[in-house]
N, C-alpha and C positions, 0 to 999 in steps of 0.2 A: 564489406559493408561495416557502419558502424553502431551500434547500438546507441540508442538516444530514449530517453527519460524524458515525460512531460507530466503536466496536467492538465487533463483535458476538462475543463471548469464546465462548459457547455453539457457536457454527459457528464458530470459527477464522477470521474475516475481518473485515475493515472495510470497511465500505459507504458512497459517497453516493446521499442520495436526496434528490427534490422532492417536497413532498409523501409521496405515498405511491410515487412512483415512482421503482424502481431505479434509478441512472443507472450506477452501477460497485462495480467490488467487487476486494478484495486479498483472495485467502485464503491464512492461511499457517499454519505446522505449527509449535512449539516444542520442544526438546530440554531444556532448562534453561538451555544457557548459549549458545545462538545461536536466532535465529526465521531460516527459509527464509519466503521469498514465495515462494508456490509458483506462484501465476495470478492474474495481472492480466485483468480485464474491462470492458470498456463496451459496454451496451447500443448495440446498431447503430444505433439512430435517433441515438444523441446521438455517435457518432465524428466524430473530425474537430475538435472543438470543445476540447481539451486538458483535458477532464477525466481520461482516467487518470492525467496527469502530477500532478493537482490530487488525486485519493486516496491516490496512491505517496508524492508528498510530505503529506501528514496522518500515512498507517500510519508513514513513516520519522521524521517530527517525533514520534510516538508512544511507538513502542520507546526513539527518543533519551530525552525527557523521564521515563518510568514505568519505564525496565529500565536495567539495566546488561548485556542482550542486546548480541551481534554481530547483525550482517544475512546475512543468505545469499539472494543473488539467484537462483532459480531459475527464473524466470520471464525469458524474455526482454525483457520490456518494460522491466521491473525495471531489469534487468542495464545497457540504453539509460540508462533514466533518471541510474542511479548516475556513467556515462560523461558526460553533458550536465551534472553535477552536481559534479566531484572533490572540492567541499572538503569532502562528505560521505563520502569515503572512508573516513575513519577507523570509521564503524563498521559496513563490513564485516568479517565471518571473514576470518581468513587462515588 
């Protein structure tokens, strides 16, 4: 199978999946001029293995490239990932 990356805009999150199987999921809420990640998820069978680090960074390479959005990490994982990450600070809200 291949793993595939989207945005699923209708539910407010970005998923990856195998096939047809969920592996993680960012959902997050928009304002107009910042997006909150509101919840980071990975299916329990596949933890362990750094794929939410590997959806977190897709939804944040995302908003970088298609928006001129801030980040609003509400999600704890999030908030980790942005600290293991500084030189993606810049597009957090302040």
């Amino acid at each position: 199978m291949t793993r595939e990356f989207a945005n699923e805009n209708d539910a407010n999150r970005y998923v990856l999946r195998d096939g047809d199987t969920l592996l993680a999921t960012v959902d997050y809420a928009s304002n107009g001029h910042a997006v909150s990640f509101t919840r980071a998820f990975t299916n329990p069978q596949f933890r362990g293995q750094g794929i939410a680090a590997q959806i977190v960074e897709y939804a944040v390479d995302d908003v970088e490239s298609s928006s001129d959005l801030r980040i609003i990490p509400m999600c704890w994982y999030v908030g980790e990932w942005f600290d293991k990450h500084p030189e993606r600070a810049g597009l957090l809200s302040r």
